[in-house]
Structures are given as C-alpha cells and as structure tokens.
N, C-alpha and C positions, 0 to 999 in steps of 0.2 A: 721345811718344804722346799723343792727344788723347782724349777724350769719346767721340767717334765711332766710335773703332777701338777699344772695348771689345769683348771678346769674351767675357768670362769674370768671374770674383772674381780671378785671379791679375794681369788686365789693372788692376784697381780697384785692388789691392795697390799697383803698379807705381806708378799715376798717383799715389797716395796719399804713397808713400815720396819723388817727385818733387817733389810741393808741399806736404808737410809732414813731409819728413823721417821718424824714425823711429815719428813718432804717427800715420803715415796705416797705417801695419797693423791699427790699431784702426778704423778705417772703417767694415768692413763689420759690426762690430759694433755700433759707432752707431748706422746704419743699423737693422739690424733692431732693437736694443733700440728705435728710435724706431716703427718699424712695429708692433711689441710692443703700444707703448702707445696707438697708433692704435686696434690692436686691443680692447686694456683698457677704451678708455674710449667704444666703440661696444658692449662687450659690456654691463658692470657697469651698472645704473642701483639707486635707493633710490624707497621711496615714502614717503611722509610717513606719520607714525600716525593721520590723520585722513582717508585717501584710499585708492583702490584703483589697482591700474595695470591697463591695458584693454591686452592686446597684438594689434597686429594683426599676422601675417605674409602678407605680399605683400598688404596691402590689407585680408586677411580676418581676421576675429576666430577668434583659436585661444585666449587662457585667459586667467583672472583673477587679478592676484598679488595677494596682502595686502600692509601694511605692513612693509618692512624694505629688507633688499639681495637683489636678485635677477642674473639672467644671463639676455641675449636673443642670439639671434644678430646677429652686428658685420653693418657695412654695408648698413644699409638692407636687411635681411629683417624684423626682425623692428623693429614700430615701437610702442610705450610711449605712453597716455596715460594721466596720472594724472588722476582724478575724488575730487575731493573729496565722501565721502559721510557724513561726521560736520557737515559747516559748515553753518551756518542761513543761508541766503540771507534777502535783503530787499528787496522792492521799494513804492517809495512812490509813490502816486496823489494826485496834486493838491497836493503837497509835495516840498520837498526838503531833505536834513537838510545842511549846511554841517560840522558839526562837532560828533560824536557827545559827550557827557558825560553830567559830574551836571548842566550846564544848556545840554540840546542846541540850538545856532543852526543854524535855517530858511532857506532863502532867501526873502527878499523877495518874491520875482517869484511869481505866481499863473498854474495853470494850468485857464483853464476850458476846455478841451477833454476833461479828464478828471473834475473836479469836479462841474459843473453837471451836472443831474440834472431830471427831472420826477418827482413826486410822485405815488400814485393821485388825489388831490385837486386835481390841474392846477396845483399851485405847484414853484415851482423852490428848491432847495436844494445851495449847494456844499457837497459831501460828500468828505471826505477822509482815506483810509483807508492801510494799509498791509497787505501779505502776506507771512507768511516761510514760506519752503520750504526743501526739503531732497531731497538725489539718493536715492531709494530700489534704483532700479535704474541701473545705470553701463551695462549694455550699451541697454538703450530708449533711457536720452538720447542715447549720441552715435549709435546705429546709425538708433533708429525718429524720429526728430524732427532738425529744422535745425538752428531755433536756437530752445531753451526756455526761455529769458527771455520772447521776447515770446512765447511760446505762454501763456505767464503771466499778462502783463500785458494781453493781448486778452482770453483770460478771465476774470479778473475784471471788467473792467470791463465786461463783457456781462452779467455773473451780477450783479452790483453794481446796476445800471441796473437791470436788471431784477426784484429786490427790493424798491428801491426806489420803483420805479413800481408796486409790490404795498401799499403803506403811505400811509396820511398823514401830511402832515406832521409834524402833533405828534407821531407815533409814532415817525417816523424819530429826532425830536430827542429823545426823551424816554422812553420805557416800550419800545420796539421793539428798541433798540441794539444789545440782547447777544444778540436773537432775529434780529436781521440777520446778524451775525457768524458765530454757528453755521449757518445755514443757506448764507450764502455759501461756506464752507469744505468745506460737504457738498457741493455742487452743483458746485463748484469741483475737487473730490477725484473725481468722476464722472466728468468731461467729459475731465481730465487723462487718468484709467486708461482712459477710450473711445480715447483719441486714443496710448494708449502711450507717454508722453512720459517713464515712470520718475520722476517729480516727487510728491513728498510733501508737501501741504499741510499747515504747521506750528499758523497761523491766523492769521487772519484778522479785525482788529481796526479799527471805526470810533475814527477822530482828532478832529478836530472837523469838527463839522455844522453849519450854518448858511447865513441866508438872504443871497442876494447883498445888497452895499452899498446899491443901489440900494433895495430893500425895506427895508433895516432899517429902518429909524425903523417904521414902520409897522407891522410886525413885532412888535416891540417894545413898541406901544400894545397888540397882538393880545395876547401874552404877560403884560403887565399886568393886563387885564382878565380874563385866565382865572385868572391868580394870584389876584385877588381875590375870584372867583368861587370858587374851592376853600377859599380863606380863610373864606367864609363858610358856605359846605358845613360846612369844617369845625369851627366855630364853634356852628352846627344841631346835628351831630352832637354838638357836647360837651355842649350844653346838654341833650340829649335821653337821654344816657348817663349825665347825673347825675339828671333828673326821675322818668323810668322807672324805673329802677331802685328809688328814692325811694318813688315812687306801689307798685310792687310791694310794697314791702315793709314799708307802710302799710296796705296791702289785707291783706295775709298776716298781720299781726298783731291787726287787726279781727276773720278768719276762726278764728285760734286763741283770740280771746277769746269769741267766739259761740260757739266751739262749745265751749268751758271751760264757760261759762255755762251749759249745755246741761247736759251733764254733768253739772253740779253741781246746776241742779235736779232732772235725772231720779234723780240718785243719791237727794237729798233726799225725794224722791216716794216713792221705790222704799221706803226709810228711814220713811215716814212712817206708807206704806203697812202695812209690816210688820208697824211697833208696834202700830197699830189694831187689824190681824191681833191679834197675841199678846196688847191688853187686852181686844179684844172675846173671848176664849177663854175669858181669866182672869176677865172677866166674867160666863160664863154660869157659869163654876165658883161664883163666890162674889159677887153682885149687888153684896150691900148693902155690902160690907165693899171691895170695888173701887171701888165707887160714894164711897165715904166718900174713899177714897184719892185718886182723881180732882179729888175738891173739895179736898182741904188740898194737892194738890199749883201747882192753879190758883191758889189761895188766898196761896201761896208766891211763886208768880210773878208776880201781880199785885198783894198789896199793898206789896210795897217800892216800886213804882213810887206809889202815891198820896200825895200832900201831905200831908191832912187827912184821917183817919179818923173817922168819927162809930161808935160802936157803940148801936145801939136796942133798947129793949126789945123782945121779940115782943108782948108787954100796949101796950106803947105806940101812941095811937092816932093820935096827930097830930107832927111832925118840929116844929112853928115853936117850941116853949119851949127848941128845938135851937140856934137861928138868933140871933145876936147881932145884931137887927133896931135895937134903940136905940141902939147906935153910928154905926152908916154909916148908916140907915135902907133902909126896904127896895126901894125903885126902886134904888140904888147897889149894894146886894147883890145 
C-alpha cells in the first residue's frame, strides 16, 4: 500500500506497521502530539514586565494584555504585539553615542544638517541636544502613527530651531539653556498629543552648544572681552558694596551723635531751667539768706580753680603795696 491509497488512520496503521514494524502503531500519535504543539505554541505567548501585548484579531485590535503568560487564538487569528511601555527611549541630534558608560564615546563624524542653527541675532551655532521618550499609549502608537521615531525627531528639530531663532546667542550658550529645554519638551508634548502619536516626552536636554569651527577664534575674542567686561562690573560692584555700605554707616553714626548731643543739651536746658525755677521760688521766699547761699556756693566753685588769691581789706584803698613790684618790676608783672 502506498501514501496515495490512504484512506483512513487504519490505512496509516498499515503503512506504519510496514515500514516501521511494530513502532509505526504509534504514528498517528506522533502525529497529532506534534500537531498538539503546533497548536501550543501558536496559542501560549509571554509579555515582558516592562511591556504590554497589543492583540489584534484578523487585523483589528480586540484587547490589551499586561505582563505575564497569556493565550490567543492559534493560526494567525489572533496576532500579539508587545510594546514596550516602561523603556526610555533616546534619540540624539547632532551626536552619536558609540558606546554608552562611565566615559561615554562619540562619534567623530559631525552632523550639520541637524546642528547648525540660526540665532534671533543672525549668528549660527551647532547646537546639540538629545530627547528621551516613552510609550504612554500602546494603542495611538502603532494604530494612530507610522513610524514614531521620526515623528520625534522631525519635531524636535522644528521646535529646536525654532527656539532657538527666539534667543541670542549668548543666551542660547549661557543663561537661556535650561529655559530652552523646558520649553522645547512643552511644545514638543503639544504637537505630539495634536498628532496622536501615544509618545511621552521624558526631556529634553541641550549637550554642547557652540559656534562652528570656522568662527571660533573669533568667537572666543567675543567671549573674552565680555569676560572681562563682567570682571569689571564685578569688580565696580564689590568696591561699591564695601564704600556704601561704609559711607552709610558713618553717616548713621554722625546722625545718633547729633542727635545724643541734642538731647543732652535739651535735657541740660530743661535741668537748668528747672533749678532757676525752684531758686528763684526759694528766692522770693527768703532774698537775703538765698542770696548769701548763691554767693558761697559760686564762691565754691570758683575759687579752687584760681592760682593766687589776694584777700583785701574793704578800708583798703589802693591794691599796689599788694604787688610784689621790686622783684620782677612792674612792666614784667
């Protein structure tokens, strides 16, 4: 019996027992155990911990599996894409990384068709940045968009440019940086949900900025001279932050000595005042015997102060038999 003239599992047996003896009764077991796993292994699929499976049956999207072990229907009904939606994507502008580490290699080769830049101040600067993203939605990427790589990489570098040509130079390279950054990844985050693409800008990060080869030197004079120019600014500034400050508080100690002074006479006055008040009182109380007081108290205070006291009689009519004239003589005295 041949192949041809099967008719049945009993014909299989037959053919089986013929060319393989008593093992071909197992045949038709073979058989389907192997059809089995045909089966098995068109059903059974896994999705990574980091991803979702997107199923489509006959073409159309019917559900979304999470990570683990799932079942689809065998033979091409039911067809599995897994989307990575935990990984951070990366794409590099005007660079390329050779070999990620602790000391990542570049490639050599430059690219100004994505670098070179105009500036709002008509100068040019290669600018070169990078974007990382992430799949927020698994069904927009592969249903609502082609291919969202370069949906990516056209928008930035549209949103990039156009930033850029918002800024001067020296902004771009120096004080602007991190205001470029956030505002590229905002504008970048808009245009993406406009267009449906499921893409989640992670951010959006300037690399190094600078001016083509051809300008540096030049450049570089430019940069020098504003260096020095802040140098002295700041220089102004420190000297002016020690004077002022100085002067103030030279002035402020003048103003509490005026007005201490102040004070102290008015207090004095006031003080002086007073007493006058209370002796002219005690005065009209008792003239002569106030009067008497007034003078021993003057009297007090004025003669410890004199050198030489002369006392005269009140009978005495003339001071010169006072005067020690025959010593020194009296032009000398």
């Amino acid at each position: 019996m041949d192949w041809k003239d099967v008719r049945g599992p009993e014909d299989i047996i037959d053919i089986g027992r013929k060319k393989f003896g008593d093992y071909g009764k197992f045949l038709p077991i073979a058989i389907l155990g192997f059809f089995l796993l045909i089966v098995l292994a068109g059903t059974i699929y896994s999705i990574g911990p980091d991803a979702v499976g997107v199923v489509q049956r006959f073409g159309r999207y019917a559900y979304t599996t999470s990570p683990g072990l799932h079942i689809k229907l065998p033979f091409g009904i039911d067809r599995v894409t897994p989307v990575k939606i935990q990984r951070v994507f990366k794409e590099e502008f005007g660079i390329r990384t050779l070999r990620a580490g602790i000391k990542t290699q570049y490639s050599p080769r430059k690219y100004p068709e994505e670098s070179l830049m105009l500036t709002g101040d008509l100068n040019i600067l290669d600018v070169r940045w990078i974007v990382q993203f992430k799949v927020k939605d698994a069904i927009k990427l592969l249903f609502k968009t082609r291919d969202p790589v370069d949906n990516v990489r056209d928008i930035s570098e549209v949103v990039m440019r156009r930033l850029v040509g918002d800024y001067r130079v020296d902004e771009v390279l120096t004080t602007k940086r991190e205001e470029i950054n956030d505002l590229a990844q905002l504008e970048m985050q808009k245009i993406l949900d406009s267009y449906r693409t499921g893409v989640q800008v992670v951010t959006v990060k300037l690399q190094d900025v600078n001016p083509p080869d051809e300008v540096k030197p030049a450049f570089n004079e430019v940069n020098e001279a504003k260096q020095e120019k802040e140098r002295m600014i700041n220089q102004a500034w420190e000297a002016y932050n020690k004077a002022i400050p100085r002067a103030r508080g030279e002035a402020e100690k003048v103003i509490r000595e005026a007005e201490g002074y102040q004070l102290d006479k008015v207090n004095r006055a006031k003080g002086e005042a007073e007493r006058f008040l209370d002796t002219w009182a005690e005065y009209k109380k008792a003239p002569q015997i106030t009067q008497k007081r007034l003078y021993l108290d003057t009297m007090m205070e004025v003669l410890p102060k004199a050198k030489e006291k002369y006392i005269i009689d009140p009978q005495q009519t003339s001071i010169l038999p006072l005067l020690n004239i025959g010593q020194k003589g009296g032009s000398q005295q």
